[in-house]
Structures are given as C-alpha cells and as structure tokens.
N, C-alpha and C positions, 0 to 999 in steps of 0.2 A: 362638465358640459358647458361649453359656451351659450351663453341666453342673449337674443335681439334685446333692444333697451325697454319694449312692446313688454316682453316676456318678464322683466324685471317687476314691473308694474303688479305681477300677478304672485310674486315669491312671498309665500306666509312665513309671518315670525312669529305666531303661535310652536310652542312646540311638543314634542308626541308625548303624547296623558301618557302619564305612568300608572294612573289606579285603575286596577281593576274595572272591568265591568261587573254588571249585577250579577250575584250568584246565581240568577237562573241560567242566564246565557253560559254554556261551558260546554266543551269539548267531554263527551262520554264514552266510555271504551265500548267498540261495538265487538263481538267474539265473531271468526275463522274456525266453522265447521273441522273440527280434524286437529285445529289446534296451530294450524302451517302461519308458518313467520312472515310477515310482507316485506315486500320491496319498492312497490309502486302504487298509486291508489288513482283514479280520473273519476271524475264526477261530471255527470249529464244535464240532461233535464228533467230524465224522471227515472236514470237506472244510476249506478256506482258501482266500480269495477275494479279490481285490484289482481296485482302479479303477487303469487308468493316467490319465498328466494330462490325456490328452483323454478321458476319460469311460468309455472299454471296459473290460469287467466282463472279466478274468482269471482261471482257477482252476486251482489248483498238482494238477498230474500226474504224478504221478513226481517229480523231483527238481527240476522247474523250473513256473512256472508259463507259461501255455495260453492264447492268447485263446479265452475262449468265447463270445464275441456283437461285433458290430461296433455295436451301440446305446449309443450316449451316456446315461451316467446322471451323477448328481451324488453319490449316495450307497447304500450297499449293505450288508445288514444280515444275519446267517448266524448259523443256528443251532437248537436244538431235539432235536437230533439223537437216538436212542440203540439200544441194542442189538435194537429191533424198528423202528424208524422211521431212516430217513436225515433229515441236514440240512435245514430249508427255507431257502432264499436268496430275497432280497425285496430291492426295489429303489425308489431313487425318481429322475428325472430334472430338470431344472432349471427343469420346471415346477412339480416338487411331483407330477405323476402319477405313479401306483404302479402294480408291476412285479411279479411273480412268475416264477420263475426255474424251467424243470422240461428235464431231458435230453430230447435229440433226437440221439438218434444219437450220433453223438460230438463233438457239440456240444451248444447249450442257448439254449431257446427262453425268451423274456423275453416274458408275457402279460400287458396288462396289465388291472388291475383298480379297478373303482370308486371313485374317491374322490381327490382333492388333500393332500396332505400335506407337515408341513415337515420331519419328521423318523419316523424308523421305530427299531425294535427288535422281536428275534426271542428266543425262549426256550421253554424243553421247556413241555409242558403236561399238568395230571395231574388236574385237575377234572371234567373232563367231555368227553362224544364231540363235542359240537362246536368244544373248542377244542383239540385234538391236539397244538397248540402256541400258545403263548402269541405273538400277533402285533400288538402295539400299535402307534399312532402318535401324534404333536399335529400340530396344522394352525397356520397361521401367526397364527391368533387362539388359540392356546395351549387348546382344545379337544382333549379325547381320545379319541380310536378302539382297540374293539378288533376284532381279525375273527374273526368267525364261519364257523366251516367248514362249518356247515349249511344257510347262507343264502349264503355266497359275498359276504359284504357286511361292513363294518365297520359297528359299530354304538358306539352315540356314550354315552361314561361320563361320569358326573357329576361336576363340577368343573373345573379349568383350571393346569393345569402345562405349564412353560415347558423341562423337562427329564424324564427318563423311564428307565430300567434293569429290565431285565427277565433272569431267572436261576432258575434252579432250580425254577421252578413258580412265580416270585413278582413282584411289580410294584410297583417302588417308583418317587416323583417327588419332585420340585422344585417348588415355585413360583415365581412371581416375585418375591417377598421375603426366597426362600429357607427357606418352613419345609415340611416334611416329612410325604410322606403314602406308607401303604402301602395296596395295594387289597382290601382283605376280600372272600373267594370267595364267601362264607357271606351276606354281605347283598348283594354286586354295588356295594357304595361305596369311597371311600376315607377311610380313618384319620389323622389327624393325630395325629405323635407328637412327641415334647418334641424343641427345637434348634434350629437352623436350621445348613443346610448351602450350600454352592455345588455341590458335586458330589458323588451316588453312584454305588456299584457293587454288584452283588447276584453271588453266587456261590450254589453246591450247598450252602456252608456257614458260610452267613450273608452279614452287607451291612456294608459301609464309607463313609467318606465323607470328603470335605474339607470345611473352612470358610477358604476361602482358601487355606491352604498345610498347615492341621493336620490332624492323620490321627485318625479318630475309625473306633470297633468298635462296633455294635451286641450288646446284649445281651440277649437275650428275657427272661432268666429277670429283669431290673427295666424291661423296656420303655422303654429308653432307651440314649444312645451314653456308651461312656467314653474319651476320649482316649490317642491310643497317641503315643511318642514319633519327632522327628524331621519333617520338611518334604519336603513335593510335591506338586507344580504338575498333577499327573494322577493317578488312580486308576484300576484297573481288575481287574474278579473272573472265576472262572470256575471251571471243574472241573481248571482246571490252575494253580492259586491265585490269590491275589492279588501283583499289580506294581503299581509306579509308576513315573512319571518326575517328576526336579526341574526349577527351572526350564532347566540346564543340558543334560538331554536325560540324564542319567547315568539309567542304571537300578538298582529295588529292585526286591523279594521277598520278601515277608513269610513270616519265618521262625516254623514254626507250634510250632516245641518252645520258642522265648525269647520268641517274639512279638513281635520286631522285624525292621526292614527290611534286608536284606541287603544290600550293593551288589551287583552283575554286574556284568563290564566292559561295558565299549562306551558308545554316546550311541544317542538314537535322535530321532524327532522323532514320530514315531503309535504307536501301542502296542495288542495286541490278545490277549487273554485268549481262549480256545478252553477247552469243558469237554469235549478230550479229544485235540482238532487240537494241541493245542500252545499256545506262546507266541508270534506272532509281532508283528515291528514292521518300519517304513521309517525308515532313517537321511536324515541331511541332502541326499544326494544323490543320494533317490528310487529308491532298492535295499530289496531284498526280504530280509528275518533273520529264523530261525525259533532258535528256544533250542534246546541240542542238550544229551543226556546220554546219553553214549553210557556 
C-alpha cells in the first residue's frame, strides 16, 4: 500500500511481541451440545453464534452452545447489540437468501427476507429511526444493500464493493482493485480514501486494515492509514478490540498502550471479534474458544 509522506510519519518500528501473554488471558475450549463440528463462529454484544459443518445456526447458553434452528444456512452474521437494544442475527443460505433470526420460545425462528445476497454484515446503528442497526449486504455482482427497518426491504447504495465491514455506527468497503471507500451518512454515498487494502475491519474505535499481510491504522485527524508493525493473514475489530491471525493460525492483540500486536497462546483457523460477547474463534478441529480473563 502506497502511504502520503503524513502517513509515513506514523509507521512504528516497534516490532509484534513474540511472548506470550499472562497465563490467565487464554482461549478456553467452550463444548457444542450434541458434539456437532463448527464452521463458522460471530460474536455480538451480548449473544455468540456459530454454523456447524452441516449449516445449523448454534447459540452459546450458558457454558456451552445450543442448537437453535434445524435450517441450513451458509453463513451468519450478529451483531448491533447494546444496553437498550439486544443483538440482531441475520443469515444467508446457500442460495444467497436472506434470514432474520428473532426468539420463539426457547428456540429461534429464521424469517426470511427480501432479497438474494452473497455476503451480509451487521453493526449498531445511530443515524436514524429506520436504521436501528446498520445491516448491509453485496450480491454476487458486488452491488450494495442496505436495510431499512421502515420499509422492511433493502434498498440499493451507490457503487460496487467486493468486501464490506461494518462497526460502531460505520461502513466501510473494499473494491475490486482494492481501493477504499467509507459510506457518508450525511450525503447517503461513499467516499474514496487514499490506499489500497485487501482487507478491513471497523471497531467502536476506529478501522484497520491489511494489504496483504501489513497491518495498517486509520487516522482521522490526516484522513488517511499509517502502518503498524509486524504481519497477518486476518484482521478483525470490535468493542472487545482488535485480533489477528498469521498465516500460521498463532493469535494477536493489539496492544493499545505500545500499540503493537501481542501474541496469545493457542492457533486458531476463524476468529471473531464481539463489541461486548467477547473474543471468540474455531481451531483446526472444528471446536469452539472464547478468550477468558478471569
């Protein structure tokens, strides 16, 4: 990623702590009622939900998780949550139709809704009464949706992104050539900022990014990213901070007093950032780990 000379200014030459964190802090195996394999894991603000490998949507109850639906999905998306509002859970199946997720009793009914999609994300929402929560999608021509809680319908944003993160009230994407756009509430478009990235992640307090394996910090106050030090293969934000993984599966933590990446023990293979559920991820052999500090 090309950096302004601004941005230069802010590239640390600290580099990612190799030692461990305190034995307390560590990834715990949480157990799947039944025993079912995972595939996917999303973390809220106050629920955690997981696909096993044949598609059932899971959600952790106590100390273990739950099947909550016997409906095959492909992917599953949580979040928004907070001290007046519970989580919303959104779904898509392997056709791309979309899912809405609301309790029934003590289980939980999968409704679905308008529209074909290839990918979804969920996040708080603080703009206005019809969007309670920020609930985008792209469809498989990399077109964007957002939905409307007033109309009960997504409604189609201008431009075309191939990737998509939503966080803290905010909307940022990807295109397909990798350059970078954030979505202005204030005009209803998106922004093109300096860079190009492969992947973001948008937290409560602030957004990150890879260009391949370097770790890059957005900075408001010069509108642009400055490189942080150290390599990884996945990024991801939330209200319970920023992780990564390398290409190894070793886990990081961005440590916000040196502002570098911390290692944790353990390896993982999915990784999920919660703004309040936690940290949770799936290891190689399709087991369930939520970060513990006790």
């Amino acid at each position: 990623m090309k950096l302004s000379p601004y941005s230069l200014l802010f590239v640390l030459v600290l580099g990612i702590a190799c030692a461990p964190s305190a034995p307390a802090q560590t990834f715990k195996h949480v157990k799947v009622k039944g025993g079912a394999a995972l595939e996917d894991i999303a973390a809220g603000a106050s629920s955690v939900w997981a696909l096993s490998n044949t598609g059932n949507p899971y959600v952790l109850k106590g100390k273990q998780f739950a099947l909550a639906n016997t409906i095959t999905l492909r992917s599953i998306a949580v979040g928004g949550g907070n001290l007046s509002q519970a989580d919303e859970v959104w779904a898509l199946d392997s056709a791309g139709k979309v899912y809405r997720a609301s309790k029934s009793g003590t289980s939980y009914a999968f409704s679905q809704v308008p529209g074909i999609l290839d990918s979804i994300a969920v996040g708080p929402g603080y703009h206005d009464n019809c969007h309670p929560y920020e609930v985008w999608g792209l469809d498989a021509a990399t077109q964007i949706f957002r939905y409307n809680y007033c109309t009960k319908a997504f409604d189609q944003a201008p431009g075309f992104l191939s990737s998509l993160a939503v966080g803290g009230g905010d909307m940022w994407g990807i295109n397909s050539n990798g350059k970078i756009f954030r979505f202005d509430f204030a005009t209803g478009g998106f922004v093109q900022l300096p860079g190009i990235l492969t992947q973001v992640a948008v937290g409560p307090n602030g957004s990150w990014g890879l260009f391949n394996t370097q770790i890059y910090e957005f900075y408001d106050n010069i509108q642009d990213f400055g490189q942080l030090s150290g390599i990884l293969s996945e990024i991801r934000a939330g209200g319970n901070g920023v992780w990564g993984l390398n290409a190894s599966g070793s886990i990081f933590r961005l440590d916000s007093s040196s502002m570098t990446f911390v290692q944790v023990p353990g390896t993982l293979a999915r990784l999920s950032v919660g703004s309040g559920a936690g940290v949770w991820g799936i290891n190689g052999g399709k087991e369930a780990y939520g970060f513990s500090t006790p």
